[in-house]
NUDOVEX-465658 format. One record per residue (C-alpha): residue number from 1; residue in one letter; x, y, z. Coordinates in nm, 3 decimals, padded with zeros to 5 digits. Layout:
<recs>
num,residuo,c1,c2,c3
NUM,A,X,Y,Z;
...
</recs>
This chain:
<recs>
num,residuo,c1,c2,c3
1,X,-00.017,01.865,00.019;
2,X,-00.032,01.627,00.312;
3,X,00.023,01.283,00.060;
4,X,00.178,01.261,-00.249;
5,X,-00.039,01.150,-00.545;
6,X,00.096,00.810,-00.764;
7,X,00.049,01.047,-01.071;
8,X,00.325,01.272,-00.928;
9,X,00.498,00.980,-00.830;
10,X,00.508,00.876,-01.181;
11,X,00.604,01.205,-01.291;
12,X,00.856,01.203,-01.041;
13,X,01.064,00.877,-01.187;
14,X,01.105,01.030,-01.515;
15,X,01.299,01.322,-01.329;
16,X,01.696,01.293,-01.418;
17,X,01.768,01.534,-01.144;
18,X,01.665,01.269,-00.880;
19,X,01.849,01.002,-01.036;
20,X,02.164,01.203,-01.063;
21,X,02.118,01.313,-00.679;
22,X,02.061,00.911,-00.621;
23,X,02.370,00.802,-00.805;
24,X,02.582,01.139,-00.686;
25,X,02.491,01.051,-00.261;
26,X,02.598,00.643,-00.347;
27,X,02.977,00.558,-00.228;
28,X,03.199,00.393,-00.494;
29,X,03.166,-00.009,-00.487;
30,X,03.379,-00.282,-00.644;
31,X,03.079,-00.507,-00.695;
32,X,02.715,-00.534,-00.847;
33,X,02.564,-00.415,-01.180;
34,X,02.631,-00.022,-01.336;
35,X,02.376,00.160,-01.490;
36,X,02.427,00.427,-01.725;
37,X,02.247,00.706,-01.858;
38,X,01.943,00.687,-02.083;
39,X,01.743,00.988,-02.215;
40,X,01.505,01.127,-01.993;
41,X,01.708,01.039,-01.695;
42,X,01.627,00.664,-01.665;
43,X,01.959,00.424,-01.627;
44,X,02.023,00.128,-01.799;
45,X,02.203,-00.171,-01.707;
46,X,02.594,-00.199,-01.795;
47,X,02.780,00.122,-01.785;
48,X,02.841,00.387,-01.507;
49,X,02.777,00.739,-01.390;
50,X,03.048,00.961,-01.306;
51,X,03.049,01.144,-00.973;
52,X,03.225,01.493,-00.989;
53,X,03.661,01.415,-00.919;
54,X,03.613,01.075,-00.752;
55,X,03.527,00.874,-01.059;
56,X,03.244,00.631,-01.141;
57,X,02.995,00.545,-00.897;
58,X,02.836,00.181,-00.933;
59,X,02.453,00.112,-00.950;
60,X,02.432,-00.211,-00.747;
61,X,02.125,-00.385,-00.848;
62,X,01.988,-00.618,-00.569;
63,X,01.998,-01.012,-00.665;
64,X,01.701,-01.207,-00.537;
65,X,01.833,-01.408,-00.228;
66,X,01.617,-01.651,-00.004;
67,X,01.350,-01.582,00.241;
68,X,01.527,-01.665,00.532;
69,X,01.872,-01.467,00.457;
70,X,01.646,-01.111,00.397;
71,X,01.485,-01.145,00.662;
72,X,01.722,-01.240,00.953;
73,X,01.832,-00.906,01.050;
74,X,01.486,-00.763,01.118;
75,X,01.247,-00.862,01.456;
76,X,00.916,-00.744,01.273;
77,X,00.750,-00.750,00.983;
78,X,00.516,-00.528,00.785;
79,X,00.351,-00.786,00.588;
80,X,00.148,-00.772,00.234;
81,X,-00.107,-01.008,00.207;
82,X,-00.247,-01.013,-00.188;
83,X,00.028,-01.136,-00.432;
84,X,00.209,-01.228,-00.152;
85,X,00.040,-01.473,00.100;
86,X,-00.240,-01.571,-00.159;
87,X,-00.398,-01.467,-00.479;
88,X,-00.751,-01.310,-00.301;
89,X,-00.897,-01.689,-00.330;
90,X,-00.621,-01.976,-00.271;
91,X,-00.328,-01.904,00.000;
92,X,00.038,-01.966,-00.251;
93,X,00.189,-02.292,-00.139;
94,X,00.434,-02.264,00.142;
95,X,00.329,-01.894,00.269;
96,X,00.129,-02.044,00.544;
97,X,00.389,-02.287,00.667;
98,X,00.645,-01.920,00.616;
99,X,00.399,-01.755,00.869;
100,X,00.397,-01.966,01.132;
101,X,00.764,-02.093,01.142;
102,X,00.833,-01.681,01.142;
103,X,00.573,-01.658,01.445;
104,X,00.612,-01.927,01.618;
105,X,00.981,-02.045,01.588;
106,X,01.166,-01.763,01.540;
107,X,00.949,-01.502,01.734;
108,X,00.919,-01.254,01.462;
109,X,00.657,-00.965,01.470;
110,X,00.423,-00.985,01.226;
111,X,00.174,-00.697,01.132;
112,X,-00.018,-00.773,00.821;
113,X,-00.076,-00.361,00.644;
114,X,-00.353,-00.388,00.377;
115,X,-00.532,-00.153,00.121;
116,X,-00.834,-00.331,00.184;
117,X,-01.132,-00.045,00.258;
118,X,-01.261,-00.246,00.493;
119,X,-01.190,-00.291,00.879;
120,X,-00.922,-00.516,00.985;
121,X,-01.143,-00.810,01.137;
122,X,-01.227,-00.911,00.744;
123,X,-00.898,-00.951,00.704;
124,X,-00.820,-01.160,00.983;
125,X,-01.125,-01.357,00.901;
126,X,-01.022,-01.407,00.512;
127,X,-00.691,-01.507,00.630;
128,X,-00.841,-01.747,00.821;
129,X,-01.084,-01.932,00.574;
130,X,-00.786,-01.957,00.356;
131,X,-00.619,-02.120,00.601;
132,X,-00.338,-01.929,00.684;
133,X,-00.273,-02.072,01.039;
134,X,-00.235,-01.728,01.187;
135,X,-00.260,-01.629,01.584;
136,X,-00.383,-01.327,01.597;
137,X,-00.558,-01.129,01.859;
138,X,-00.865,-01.399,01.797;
139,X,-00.681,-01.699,01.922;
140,X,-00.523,-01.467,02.173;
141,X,-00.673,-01.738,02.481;
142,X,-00.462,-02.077,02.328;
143,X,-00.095,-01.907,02.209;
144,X,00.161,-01.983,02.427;
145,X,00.378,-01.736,02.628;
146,X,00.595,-01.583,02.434;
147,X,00.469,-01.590,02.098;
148,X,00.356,-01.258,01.956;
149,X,00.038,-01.214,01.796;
150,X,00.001,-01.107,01.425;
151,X,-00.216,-00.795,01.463;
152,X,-00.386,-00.598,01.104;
153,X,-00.370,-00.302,00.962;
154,X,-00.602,-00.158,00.690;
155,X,-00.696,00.158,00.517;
156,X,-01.045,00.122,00.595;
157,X,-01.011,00.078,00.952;
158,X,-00.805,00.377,01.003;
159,X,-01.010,00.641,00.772;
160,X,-01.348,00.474,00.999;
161,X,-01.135,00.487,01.349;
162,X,-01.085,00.833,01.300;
163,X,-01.352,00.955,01.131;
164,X,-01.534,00.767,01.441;
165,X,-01.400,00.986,01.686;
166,X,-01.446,01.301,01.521;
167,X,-01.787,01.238,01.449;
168,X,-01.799,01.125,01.855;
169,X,-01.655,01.474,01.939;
170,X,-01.839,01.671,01.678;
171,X,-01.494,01.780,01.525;
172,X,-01.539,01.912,01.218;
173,X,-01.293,02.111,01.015;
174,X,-01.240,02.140,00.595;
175,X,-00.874,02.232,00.543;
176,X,-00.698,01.882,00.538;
177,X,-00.401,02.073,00.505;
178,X,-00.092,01.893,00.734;
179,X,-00.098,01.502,00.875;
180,X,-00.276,01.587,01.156;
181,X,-00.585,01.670,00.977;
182,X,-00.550,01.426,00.700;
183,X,-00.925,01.357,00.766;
184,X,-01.035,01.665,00.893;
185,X,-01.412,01.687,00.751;
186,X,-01.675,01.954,00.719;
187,X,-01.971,01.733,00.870;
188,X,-02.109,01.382,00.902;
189,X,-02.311,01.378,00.543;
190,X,-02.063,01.168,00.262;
191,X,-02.192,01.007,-00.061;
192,X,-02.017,00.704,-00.083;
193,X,-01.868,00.516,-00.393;
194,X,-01.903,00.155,-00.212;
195,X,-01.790,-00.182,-00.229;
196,X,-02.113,-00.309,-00.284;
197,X,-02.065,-00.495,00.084;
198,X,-02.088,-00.306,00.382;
199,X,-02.093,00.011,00.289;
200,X,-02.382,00.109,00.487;
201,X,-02.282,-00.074,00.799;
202,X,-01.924,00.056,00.776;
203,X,-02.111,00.427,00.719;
204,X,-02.333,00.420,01.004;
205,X,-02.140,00.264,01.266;
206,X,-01.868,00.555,01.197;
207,X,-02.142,00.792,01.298;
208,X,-02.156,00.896,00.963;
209,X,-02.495,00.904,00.696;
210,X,-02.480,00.840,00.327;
211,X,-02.598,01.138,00.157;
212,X,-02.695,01.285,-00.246;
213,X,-02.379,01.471,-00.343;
214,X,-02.622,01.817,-00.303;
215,X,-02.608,01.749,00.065;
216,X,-02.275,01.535,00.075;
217,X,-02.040,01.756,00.325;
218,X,-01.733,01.515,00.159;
219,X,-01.709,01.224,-00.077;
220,X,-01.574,00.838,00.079;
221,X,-01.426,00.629,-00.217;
222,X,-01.453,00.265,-00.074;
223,X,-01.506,00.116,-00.414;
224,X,-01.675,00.090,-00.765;
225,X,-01.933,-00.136,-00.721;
226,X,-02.246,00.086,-00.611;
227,X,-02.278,00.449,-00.457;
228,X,-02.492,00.493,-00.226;
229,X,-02.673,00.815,-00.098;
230,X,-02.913,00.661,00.154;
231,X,-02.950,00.401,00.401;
232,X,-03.094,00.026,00.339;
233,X,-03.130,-00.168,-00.002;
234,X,-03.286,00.145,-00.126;
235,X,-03.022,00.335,-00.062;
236,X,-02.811,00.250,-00.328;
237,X,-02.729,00.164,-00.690;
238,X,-02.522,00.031,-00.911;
239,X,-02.207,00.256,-01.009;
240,X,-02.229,00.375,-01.408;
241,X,-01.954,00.461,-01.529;
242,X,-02.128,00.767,-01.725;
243,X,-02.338,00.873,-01.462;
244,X,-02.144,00.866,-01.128;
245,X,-01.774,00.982,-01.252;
246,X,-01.695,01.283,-01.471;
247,X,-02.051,01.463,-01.399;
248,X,-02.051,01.371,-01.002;
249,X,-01.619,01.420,-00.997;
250,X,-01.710,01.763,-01.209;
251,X,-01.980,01.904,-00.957;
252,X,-01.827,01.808,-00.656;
253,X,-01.504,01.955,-00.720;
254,X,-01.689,02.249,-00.834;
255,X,-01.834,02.293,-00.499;
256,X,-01.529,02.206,-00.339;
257,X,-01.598,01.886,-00.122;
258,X,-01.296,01.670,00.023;
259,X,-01.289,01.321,-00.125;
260,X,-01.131,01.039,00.118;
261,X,-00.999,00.739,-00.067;
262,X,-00.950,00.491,00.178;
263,X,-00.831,00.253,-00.111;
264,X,-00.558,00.378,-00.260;
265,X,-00.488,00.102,-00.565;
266,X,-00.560,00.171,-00.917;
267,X,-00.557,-00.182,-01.036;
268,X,-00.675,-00.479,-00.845;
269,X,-00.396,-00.701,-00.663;
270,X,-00.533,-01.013,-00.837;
271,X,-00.498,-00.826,-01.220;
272,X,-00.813,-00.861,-01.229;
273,X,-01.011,-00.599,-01.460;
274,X,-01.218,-00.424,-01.248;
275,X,-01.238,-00.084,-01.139;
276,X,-01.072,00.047,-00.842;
277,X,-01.095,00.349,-00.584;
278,X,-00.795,00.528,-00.637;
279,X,-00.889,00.575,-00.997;
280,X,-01.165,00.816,-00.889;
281,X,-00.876,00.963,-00.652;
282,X,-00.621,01.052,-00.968;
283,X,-00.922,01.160,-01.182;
284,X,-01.053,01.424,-00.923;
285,X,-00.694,01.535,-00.837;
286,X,-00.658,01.646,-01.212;
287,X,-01.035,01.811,-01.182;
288,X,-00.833,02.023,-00.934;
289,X,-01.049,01.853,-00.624;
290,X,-00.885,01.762,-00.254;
291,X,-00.791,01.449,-00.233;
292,X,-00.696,01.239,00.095;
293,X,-00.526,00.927,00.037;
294,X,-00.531,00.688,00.304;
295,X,-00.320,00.340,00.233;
296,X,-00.014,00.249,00.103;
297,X,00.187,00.435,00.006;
298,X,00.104,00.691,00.222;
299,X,00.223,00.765,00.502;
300,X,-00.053,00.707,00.746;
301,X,-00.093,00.293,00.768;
302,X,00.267,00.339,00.795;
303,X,00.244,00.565,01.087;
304,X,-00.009,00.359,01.275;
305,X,00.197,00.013,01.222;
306,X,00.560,00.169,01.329;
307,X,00.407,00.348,01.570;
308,X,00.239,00.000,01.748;
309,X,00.575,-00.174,01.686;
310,X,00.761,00.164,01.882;
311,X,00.532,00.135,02.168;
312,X,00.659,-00.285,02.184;
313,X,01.005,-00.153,02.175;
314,X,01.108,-00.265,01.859;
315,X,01.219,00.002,01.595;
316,X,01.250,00.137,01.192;
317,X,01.611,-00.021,01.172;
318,X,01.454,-00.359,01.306;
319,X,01.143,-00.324,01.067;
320,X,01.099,-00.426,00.713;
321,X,00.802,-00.381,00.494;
322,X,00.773,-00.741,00.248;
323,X,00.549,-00.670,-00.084;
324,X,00.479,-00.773,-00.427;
325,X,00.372,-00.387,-00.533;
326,X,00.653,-00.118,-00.635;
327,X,00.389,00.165,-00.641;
328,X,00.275,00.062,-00.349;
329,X,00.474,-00.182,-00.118;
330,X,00.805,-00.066,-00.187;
331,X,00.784,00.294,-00.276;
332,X,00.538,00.354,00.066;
333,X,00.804,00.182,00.296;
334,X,01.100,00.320,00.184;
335,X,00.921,00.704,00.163;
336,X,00.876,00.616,00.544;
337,X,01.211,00.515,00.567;
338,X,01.200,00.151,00.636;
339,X,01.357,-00.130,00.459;
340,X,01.135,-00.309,00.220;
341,X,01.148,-00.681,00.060;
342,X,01.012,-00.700,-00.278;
343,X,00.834,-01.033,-00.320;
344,X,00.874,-01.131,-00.760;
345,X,00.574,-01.364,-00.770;
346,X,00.292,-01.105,-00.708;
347,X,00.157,-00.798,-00.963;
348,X,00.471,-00.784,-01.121;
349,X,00.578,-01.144,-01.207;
350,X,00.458,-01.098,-01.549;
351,X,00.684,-00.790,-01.610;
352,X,00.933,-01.037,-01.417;
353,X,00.910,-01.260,-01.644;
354,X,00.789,-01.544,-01.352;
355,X,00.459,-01.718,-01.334;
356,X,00.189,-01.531,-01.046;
357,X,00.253,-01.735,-00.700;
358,X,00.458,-01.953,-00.798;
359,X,00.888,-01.965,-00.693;
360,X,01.084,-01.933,-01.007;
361,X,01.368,-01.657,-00.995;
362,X,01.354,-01.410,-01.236;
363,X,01.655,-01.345,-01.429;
364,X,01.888,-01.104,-01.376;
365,X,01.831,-00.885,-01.697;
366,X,01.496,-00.892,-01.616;
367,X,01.542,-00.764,-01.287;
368,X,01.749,-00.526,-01.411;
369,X,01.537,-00.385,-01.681;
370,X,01.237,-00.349,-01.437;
371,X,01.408,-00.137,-01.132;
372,X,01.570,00.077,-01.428;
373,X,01.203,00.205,-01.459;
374,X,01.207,00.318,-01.089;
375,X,01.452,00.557,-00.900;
376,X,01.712,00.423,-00.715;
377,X,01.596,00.559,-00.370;
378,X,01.345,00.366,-00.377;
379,X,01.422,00.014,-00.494;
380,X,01.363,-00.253,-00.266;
381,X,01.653,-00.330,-00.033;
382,X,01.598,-00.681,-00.109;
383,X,01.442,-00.882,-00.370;
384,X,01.286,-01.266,-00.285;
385,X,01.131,-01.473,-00.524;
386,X,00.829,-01.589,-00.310;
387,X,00.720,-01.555,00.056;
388,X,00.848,-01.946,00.139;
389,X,01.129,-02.074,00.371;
390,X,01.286,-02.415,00.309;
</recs>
């Protein structure tokens, strides 16, 4: 398959041979933390694994370090926003002041690479009404030579930008099968598991039309507020849980419709309890349906943000990915080969043992004991308590 599914990524960390590959490819070091053994393959903290007739090879945990030292050998930046910058409502205290210096005084490239299902201008203008200070391409008329702008990239705007073109070119197709055809879709007619927000602006103006799932030519998972089958107020309702899941998942897999999840997360970035797209995604994966995941971490939003970054000049060794998400953050950037800054104060700070958006360090154990749950190819390659430089 074209992506690979969190579920198999989950299955895929309880795997011992991966580990042992992990540990076996390492070179011998002199410093950090060991890990040894546990059953099922996972590692814990304070002993070592051997590696065939050249002895013990050291797991080297990384140790949280500031801001400012992780990020001085990269030129751009592939930058989370939720759990990160702000908590969805109020921007954390000193990530604004972090974005500018990193703009504006040291000339670093900033693209901000979002799950949101929506197009990128609503999350330039949320990152504007809370204040972030950003210059991107809006302000592009009053920022001074010299200063790169902070550009956006988001699920949602790359499932409608190329779902916009197809449906401009009257490409259809129903395989899906290879990158190129990621969203490769039998016809125009989707029902829609929506937002609740724009859904029918952001269907129409893709050339698409919301349809009932009996004439739906493929499924778009924006959301789990409403699904909508028609255009207008009456065009939608409500989502129920026992009316538009297992029956709808059931009789469209039956019938064998692509579903396009351009939301990949499973939980909300706040914690928030509230449903989210990419639930429907793992439950029609196990109905045996074909799923497209668009967003991190997949490789596509990666794709389109190295690839604007190439075309600049500036390249994957010069690129890290900063996040507050292992499942998604960490695990998507270093699949696509890129460095990646994990950020303790976001979805995990509880785990961490650190208050949400706030600067404490977690300890070391802790640390520890939460990137022994993950393997070791992709742990972050560095580890910052909170976007903020002194």
């Amino acid at each position: 398959r074209p992506t690979m599914r969190r579920s198999e990524f989950q299955s895929h960390r309880m795997g011992w041979p991966t580990m042992l590959l992990g540990c076996a490819l390492m070179s011998a070091s002199t410093t950090g933390t060991q890990l040894a053994p546990l059953s099922k393959g996972r590692f814990h903290p304070g002993a070592r694994v051997r590696r065939g007739n050249r002895g013990w090879v050291t797991m080297t945990i990384p140790s949280v370090v500031p801001l400012e030292v992780a990020l001085d050998q990269y030129d751009a930046l592939l930058l989370d926003q939720f759990g990160v910058l702000h908590d969805g409502e109020v921007a954390y205290s000193g990530a604004s002041d972090a974005v500018r210096r990193l703009q504006t005084r040291d000339r670093k490239r900033i693209i901000v690479l979002s799950n949101s299902s929506k197009r990128r201008i609503e999350t330039v203008n949320r990152l504007h009404a809370l204040g972030m200070g950003m210059c991107t391409w809006l302000d592009s008329g009053s920022v001074a030579d010299g200063i790169p702008l902070i550009s956006v990239v988001t699920s949602g705007d790359i499932v409608w930008s190329e779902l916009r073109e197809r449906t401009r070119q009257g490409s259809w197709g129903d395989t899906g099968h290879g990158d190129e055809e990621l969203l490769a879709i039998p016809g125009p007619a989707c029902f829609v598991y929506g937002n609740g927000d724009d859904d029918d602006e952001y269907v129409s103006s893709m050339g698409c039309e919301a349809a009932s799932l009996a004439d739906a030519d493929f499924i778009l998972a924006r959301g789990m507020f409403e699904v909508r089958t028609g255009h207008g107020a009456d065009g939608a309702v409500p989502y129920d849980e026992a009316r538009h899941a297992q029956p709808v998942l059931e009789d469209a897999a039956s019938r064998g419709l692509p579903m396009i999840v351009a939301n990949p997360d499973v939980v909300r970035p706040d914690g928030r309890d509230s449903p989210m797209p990419g639930v429907l995604g793992e439950r029609y994966a196990r109905l045996g349906g074909d799923v497209r995941f668009v967003g991190k971490p997949y490789s596509r939003v990666y794709e389109a943000a190295t690839r604007q970054l190439s075309e600049e000049g500036t390249y994957k060794k010069r690129i890290v990915a900063v996040g507050d998400s292992m499942d998604h953050d960490i695990l998507g950037a270093r699949r696509a080969g890129l460095d990646a800054i994990l950020v303790t104060c976001g979805i995990h700070a509880a785990e961490l043992g650190v208050p949400q958006g706030g600067a404490s360090t977690p300890s070391v154990q802790n640390i520890e004991a939460f990137l022994a749950k993950y393997p070791r190819d992709v742990w972050p390659t560095h580890v910052c308590s909170s976007f903020v430089l002194p």
